[in-house]
TITI-125237 format. One record per residue (C-alpha): x, y, z; residue in three letters; residue number from 1. Coordinates in steps of 0.2 Angstrom, whole numbers, plus 2048, in hexadecimal, padded with zeros to 3 digits. Layout:
N
+-----+-----+-----+-------+------+
!   u !   v !   w ! vexfi ! fiza !
+-----+-----+-----+-------+------+
!   X !   Y !   Z !   Ala !  NUM !
...
+-----+-----+-----+-------+------+
//
This chain:
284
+-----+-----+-----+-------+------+
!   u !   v !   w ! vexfi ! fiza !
+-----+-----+-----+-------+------+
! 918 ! 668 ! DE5 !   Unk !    1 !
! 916 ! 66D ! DF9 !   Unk !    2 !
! 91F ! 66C ! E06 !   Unk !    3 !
! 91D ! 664 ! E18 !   Unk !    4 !
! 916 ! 670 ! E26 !   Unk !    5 !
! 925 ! 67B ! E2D !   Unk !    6 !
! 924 ! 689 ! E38 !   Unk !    7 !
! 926 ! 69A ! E38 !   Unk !    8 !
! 929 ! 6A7 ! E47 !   Unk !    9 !
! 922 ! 6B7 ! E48 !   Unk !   10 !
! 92E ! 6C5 ! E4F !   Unk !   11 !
! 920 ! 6C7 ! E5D !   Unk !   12 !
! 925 ! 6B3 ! E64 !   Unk !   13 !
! 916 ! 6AA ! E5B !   Unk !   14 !
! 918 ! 699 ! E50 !   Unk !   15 !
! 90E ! 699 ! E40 !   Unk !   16 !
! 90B ! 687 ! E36 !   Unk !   17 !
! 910 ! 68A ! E25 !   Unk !   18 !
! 90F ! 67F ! E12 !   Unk !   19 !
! 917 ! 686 ! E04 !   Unk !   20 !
! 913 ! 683 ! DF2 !   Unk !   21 !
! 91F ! 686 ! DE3 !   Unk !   22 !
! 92F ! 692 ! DE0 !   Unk !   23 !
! 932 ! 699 ! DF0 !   Unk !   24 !
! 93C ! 6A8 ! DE5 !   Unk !   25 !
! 92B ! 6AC ! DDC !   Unk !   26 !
! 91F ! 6B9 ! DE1 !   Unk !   27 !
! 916 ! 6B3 ! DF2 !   Unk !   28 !
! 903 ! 6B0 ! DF3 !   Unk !   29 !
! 8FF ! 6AD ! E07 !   Unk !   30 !
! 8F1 ! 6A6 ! E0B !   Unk !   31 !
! 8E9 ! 6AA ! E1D !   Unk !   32 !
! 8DE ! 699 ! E24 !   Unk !   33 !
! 8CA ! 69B ! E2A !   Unk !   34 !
! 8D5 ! 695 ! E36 !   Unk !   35 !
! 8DF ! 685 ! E2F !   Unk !   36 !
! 8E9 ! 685 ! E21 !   Unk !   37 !
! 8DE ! 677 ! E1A !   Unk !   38 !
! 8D1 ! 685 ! E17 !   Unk !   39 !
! 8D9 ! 688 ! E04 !   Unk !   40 !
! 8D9 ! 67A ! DFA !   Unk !   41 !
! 8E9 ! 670 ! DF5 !   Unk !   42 !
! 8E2 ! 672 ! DE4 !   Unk !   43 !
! 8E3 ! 684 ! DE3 !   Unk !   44 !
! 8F2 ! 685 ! DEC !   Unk !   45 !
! 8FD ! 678 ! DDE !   Unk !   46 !
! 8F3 ! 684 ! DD2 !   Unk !   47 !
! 8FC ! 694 ! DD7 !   Unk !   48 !
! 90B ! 68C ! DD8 !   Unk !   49 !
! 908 ! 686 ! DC8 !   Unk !   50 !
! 906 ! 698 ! DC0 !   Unk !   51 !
! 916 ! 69F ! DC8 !   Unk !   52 !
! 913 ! 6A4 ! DD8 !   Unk !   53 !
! 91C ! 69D ! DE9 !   Unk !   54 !
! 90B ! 698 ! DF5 !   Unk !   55 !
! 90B ! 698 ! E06 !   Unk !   56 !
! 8FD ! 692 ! E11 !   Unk !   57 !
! 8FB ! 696 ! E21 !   Unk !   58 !
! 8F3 ! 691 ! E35 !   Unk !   59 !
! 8ED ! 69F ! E3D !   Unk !   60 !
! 8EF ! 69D ! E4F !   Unk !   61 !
! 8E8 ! 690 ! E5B !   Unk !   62 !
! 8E6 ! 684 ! E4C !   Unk !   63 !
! 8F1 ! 67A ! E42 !   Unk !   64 !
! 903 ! 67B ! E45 !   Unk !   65 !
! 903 ! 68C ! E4B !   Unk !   66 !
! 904 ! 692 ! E5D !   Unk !   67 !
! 8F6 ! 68B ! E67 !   Unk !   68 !
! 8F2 ! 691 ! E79 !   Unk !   69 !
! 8E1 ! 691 ! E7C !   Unk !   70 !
! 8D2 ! 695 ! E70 !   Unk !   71 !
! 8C5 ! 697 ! E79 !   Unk !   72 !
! 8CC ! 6A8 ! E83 !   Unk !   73 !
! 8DA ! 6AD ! E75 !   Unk !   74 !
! 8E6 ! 6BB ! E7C !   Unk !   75 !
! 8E9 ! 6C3 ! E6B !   Unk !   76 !
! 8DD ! 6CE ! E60 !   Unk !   77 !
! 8D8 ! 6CE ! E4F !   Unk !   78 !
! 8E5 ! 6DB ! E4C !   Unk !   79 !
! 8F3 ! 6CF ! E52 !   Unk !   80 !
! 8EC ! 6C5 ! E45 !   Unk !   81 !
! 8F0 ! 6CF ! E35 !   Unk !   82 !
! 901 ! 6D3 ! E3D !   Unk !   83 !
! 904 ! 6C0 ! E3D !   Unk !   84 !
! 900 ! 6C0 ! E2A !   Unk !   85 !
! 90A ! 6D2 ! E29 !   Unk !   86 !
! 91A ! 6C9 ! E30 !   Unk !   87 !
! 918 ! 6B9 ! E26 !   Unk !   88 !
! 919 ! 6C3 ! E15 !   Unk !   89 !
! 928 ! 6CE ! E19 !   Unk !   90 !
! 931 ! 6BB ! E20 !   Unk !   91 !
! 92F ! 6B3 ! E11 !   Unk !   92 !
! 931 ! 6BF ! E03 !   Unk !   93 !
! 93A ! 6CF ! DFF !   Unk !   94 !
! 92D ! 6D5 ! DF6 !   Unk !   95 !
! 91A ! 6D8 ! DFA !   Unk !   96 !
! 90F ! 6C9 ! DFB !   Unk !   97 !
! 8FD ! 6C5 ! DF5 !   Unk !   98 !
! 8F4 ! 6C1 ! E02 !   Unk !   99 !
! 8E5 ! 6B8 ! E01 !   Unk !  100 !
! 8D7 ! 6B3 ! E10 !   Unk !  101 !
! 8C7 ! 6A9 ! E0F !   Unk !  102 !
! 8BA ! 6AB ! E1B !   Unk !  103 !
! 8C1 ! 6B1 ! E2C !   Unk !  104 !
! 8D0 ! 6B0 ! E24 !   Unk !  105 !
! 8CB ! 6BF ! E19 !   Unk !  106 !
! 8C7 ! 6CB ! E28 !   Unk !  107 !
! 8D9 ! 6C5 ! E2C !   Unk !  108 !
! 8DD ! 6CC ! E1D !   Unk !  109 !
! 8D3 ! 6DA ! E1B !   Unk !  110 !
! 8DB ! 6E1 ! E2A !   Unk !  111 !
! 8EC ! 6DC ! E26 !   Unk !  112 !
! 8EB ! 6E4 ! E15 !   Unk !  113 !
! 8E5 ! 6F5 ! E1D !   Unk !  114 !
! 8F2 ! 6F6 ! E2D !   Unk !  115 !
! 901 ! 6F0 ! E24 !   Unk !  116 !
! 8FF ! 6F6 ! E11 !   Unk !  117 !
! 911 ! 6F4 ! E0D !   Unk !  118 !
! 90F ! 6E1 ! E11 !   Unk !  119 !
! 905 ! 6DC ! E02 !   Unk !  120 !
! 901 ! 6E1 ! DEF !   Unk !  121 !
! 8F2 ! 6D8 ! DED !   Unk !  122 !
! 8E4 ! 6D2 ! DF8 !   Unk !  123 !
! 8DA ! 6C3 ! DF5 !   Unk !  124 !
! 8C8 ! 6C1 ! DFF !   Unk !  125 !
! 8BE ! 6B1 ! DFD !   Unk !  126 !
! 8AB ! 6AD ! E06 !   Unk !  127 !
! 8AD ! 6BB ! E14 !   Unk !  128 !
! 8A8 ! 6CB ! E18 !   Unk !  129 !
! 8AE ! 6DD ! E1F !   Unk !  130 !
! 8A7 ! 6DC ! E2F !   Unk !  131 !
! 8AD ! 6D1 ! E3E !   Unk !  132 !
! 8A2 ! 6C2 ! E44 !   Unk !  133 !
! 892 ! 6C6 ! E4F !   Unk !  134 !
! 885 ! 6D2 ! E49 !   Unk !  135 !
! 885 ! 6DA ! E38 !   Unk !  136 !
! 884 ! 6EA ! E30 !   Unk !  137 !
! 872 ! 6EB ! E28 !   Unk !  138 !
! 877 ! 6EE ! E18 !   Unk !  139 !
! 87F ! 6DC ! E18 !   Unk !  140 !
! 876 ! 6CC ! E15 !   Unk !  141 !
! 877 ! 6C2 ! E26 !   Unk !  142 !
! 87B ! 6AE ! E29 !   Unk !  143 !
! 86B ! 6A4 ! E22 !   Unk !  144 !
! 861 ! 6A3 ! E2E !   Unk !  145 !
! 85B ! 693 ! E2A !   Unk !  146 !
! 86B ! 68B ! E26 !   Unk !  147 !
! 872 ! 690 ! E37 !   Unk !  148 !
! 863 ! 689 ! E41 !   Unk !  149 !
! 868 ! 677 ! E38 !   Unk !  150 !
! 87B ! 67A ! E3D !   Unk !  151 !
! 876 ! 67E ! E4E !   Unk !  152 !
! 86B ! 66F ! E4F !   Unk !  153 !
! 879 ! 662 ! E4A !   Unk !  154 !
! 87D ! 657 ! E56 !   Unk !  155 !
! 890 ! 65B ! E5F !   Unk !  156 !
! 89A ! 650 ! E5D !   Unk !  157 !
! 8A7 ! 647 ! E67 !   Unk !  158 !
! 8B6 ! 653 ! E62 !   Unk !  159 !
! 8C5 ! 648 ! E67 !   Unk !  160 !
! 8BB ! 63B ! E5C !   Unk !  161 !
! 8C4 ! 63C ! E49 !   Unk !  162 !
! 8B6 ! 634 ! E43 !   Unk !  163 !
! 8A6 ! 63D ! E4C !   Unk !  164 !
! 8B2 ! 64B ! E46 !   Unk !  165 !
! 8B3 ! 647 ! E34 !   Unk !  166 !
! 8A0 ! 643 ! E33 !   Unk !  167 !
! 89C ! 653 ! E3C !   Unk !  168 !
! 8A6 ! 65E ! E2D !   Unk !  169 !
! 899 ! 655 ! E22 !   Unk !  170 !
! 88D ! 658 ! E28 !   Unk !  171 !
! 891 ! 66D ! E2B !   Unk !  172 !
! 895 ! 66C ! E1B !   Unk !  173 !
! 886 ! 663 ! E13 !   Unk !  174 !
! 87D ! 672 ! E1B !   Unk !  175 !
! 887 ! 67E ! E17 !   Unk !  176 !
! 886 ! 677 ! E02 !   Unk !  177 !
! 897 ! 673 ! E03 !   Unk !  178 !
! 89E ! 660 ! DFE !   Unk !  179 !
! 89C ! 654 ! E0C !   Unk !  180 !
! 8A8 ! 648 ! E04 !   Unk !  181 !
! 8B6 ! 657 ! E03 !   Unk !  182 !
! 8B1 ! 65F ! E15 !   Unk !  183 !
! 8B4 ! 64D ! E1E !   Unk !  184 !
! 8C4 ! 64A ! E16 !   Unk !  185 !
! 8C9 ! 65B ! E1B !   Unk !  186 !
! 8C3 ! 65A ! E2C !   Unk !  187 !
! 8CD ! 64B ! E2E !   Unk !  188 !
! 8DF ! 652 ! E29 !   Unk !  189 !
! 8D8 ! 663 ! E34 !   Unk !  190 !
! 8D6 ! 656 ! E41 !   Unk !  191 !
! 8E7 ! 64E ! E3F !   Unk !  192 !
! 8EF ! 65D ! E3D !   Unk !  193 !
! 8E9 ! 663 ! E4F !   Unk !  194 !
! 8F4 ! 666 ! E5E !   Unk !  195 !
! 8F1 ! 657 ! E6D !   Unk !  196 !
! 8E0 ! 652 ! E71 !   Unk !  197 !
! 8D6 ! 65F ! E7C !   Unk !  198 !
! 8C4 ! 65F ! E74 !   Unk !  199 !
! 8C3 ! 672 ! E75 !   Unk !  200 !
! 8D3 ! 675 ! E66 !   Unk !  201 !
! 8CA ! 667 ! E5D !   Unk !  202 !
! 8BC ! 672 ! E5C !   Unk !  203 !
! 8C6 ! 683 ! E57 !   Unk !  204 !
! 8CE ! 67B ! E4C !   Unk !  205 !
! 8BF ! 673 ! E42 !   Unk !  206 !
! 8B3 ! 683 ! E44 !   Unk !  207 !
! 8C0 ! 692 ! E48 !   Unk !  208 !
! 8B7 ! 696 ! E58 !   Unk !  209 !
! 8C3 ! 6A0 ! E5C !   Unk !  210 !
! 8BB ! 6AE ! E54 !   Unk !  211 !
! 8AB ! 6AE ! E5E !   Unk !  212 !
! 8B8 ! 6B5 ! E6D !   Unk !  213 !
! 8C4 ! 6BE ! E64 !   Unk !  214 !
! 8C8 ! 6D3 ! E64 !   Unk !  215 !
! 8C3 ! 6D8 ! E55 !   Unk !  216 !
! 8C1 ! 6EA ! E57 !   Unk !  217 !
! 8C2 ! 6F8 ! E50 !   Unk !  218 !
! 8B7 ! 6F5 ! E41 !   Unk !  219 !
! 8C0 ! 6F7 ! E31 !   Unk !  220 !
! 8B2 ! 6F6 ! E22 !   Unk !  221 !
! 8B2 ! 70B ! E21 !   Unk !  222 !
! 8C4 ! 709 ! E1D !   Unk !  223 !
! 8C5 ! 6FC ! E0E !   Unk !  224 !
! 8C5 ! 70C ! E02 !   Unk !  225 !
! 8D7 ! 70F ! E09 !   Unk !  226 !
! 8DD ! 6FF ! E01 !   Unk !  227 !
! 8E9 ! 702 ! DF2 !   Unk !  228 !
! 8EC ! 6F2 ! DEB !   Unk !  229 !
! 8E3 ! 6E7 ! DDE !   Unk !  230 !
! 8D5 ! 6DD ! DE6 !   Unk !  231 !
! 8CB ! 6CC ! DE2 !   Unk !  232 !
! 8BC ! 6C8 ! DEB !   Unk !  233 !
! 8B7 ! 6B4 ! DE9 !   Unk !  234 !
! 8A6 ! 6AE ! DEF !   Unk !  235 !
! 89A ! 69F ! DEE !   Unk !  236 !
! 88A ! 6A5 ! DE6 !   Unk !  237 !
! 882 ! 699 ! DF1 !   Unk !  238 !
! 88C ! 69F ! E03 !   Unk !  239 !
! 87E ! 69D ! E10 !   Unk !  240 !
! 88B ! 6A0 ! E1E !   Unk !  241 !
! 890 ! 6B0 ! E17 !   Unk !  242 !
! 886 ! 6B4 ! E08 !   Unk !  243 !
! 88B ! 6BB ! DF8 !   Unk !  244 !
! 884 ! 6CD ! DFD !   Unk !  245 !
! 895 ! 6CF ! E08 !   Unk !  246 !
! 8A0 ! 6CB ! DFB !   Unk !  247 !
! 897 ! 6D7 ! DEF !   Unk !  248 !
! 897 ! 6E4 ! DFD !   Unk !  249 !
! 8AA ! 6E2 ! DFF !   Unk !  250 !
! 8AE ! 6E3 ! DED !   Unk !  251 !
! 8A5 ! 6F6 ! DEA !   Unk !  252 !
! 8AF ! 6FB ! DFB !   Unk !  253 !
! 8BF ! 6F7 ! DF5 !   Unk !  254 !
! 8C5 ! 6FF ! DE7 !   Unk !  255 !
! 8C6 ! 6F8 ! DD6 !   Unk !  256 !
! 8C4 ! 6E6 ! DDE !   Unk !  257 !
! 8BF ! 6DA ! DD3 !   Unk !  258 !
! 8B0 ! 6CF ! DD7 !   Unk !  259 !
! 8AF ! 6BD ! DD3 !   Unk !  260 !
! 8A1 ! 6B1 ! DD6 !   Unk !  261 !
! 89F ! 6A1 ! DD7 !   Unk !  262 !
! 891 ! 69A ! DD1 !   Unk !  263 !
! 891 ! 686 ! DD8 !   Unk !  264 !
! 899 ! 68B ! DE5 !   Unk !  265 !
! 893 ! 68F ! DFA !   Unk !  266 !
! 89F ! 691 ! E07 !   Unk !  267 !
! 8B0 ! 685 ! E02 !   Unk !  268 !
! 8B8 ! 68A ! DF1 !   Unk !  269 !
! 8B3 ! 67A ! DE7 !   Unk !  270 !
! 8C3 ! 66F ! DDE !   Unk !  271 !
! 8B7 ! 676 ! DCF !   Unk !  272 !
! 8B9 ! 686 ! DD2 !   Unk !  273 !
! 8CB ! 684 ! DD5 !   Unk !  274 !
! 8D4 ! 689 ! DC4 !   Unk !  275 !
! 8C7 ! 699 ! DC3 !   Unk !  276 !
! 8CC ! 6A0 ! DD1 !   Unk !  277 !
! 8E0 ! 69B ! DD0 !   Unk !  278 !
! 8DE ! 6A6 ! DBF !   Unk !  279 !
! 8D3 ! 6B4 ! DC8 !   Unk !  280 !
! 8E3 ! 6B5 ! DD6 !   Unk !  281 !
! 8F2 ! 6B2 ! DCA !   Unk !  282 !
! 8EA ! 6C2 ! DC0 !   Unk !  283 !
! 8EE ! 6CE ! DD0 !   Unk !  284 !
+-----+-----+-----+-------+------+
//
């Protein structure tokens, strides 16, 4: 039901790795990665495809397939970002996409859905928050402390090793209350999936650490009342990385957004959860 990983060119020069899903003449669902592609289930994806939509998943730079210069000092903003997934939805369609983000991927898309409104007719927001990474607004539950001290206190691994690699994404996501068995797999094809063999892409592309250096003013949270489009917010009841008090938070800002927790679920969208939240998006 997918297709194999093509590319796509931006009008500003930069090569995005994209999968599509489905009837490419249906209405387009675009889903940003946190920062692979791999970050949205396949699951979810053939489900969308499944009820009538055309799905595209994307890489955000410096992972994946898409344009990959240097992660560690990235030469573009957060801002550049969301006019990557701007110039993807007007590419592949005629008509306004639905653009979906989880995690990082969501500030992606918060910000895409606020600077270039005519791009998108619904907005999807899965385990993130409306505030860029480093400190928080008080009013917003923080990283678990505890959980991040047991992150931090994992052994690196040897990131050129698939293998240390694999087990690493276990382990994060042992921590984190996710499925180890599902993280490792999906470490592995991220792993695959990643561009020669420098240690330091490895790393960006397993963890996003991208983010921890890119631009990501102004803030854009006081603005989420301007958004003029239907709105789901998906989150894991059990998030310790970004707990469930963000997505609450983002669903009373935006207006008329419809919140939907899942209950089992923690950081990754679960293949349980999957045909809940295909249902919650294909209602947008």
């Amino acid at each position: 039901m997918h297709s194999a990983v093509r590319s796509f060119r931006t009008p500003d020069g930069v090569t995005l790795g994209i999968e599509h899903f489905g009837d490419a003449a249906a209405p387009l669902v675009l889903l940003a990665g946190s920062p692979t592609m791999l970050s949205w289930p396949d699951k979810l994806c053939e489900a969308l495809a499944r009820g009538g939509r055309h799905v595209v998943r994307y890489d955000l730079r410096d992972s994946g397939a898409s344009t990959t210069v240097d992660p560690g000092a990235p030469a573009y903003t957060l801002r550049d970002l969301a006019a990557d997934a701007a110039a993807l939805a007007r590419g592949l369609g005629e008509r306004p996409a639905h653009l979906a983000g989880v995690g990082v991927g969501g500030m992606v898309a918060q910000v895409a859905a606020l600077d270039h409104p005519g791009a998108f007719a619904a907005l999807t927001l899965a385990g993130t928050r409306p505030v860029a990474p480093g400190p928080v607004d008080d009013d917003l539950p923080d990283h678990d402390k505890a959980t991040m001290e047991r992150l931090f206190a994992l052994p690196t691994p040897d990131w050129s090793d698939r293998a240390a690699v694999a087990e690493f994404g276990a382990a994060r996501a042992e921590t984190l209350g996710d499925d180890p068995g599902a993280a490792r797999a999906t470490a592995e094809r991220v792993f695959d999936r990643t561009p020669g063999s420098e240690p330091a892409v490895h790393m960006a592309n397993q963890l996003g650490m991208v983010f921890a250096k890119l631009d990501c003013t102004p803030r854009w949270r006081e603005r989420l009342p301007e958004l003029a489009i239907p709105a789901l917010v998906v989150h894991g009841r059990h998030n310790r990385f970004f707990p469930v008090g963000n997505g609450e938070a983002l669903a009373r800002e935006i207006p008329g957004a419809r919140l939907l927790v899942l209950e089992q679920a923690a950081t990754a969208i679960p293949d349980a959860a999957v045909d809940e939240v295909a249902a919650a998006m294909l209602t947008l």
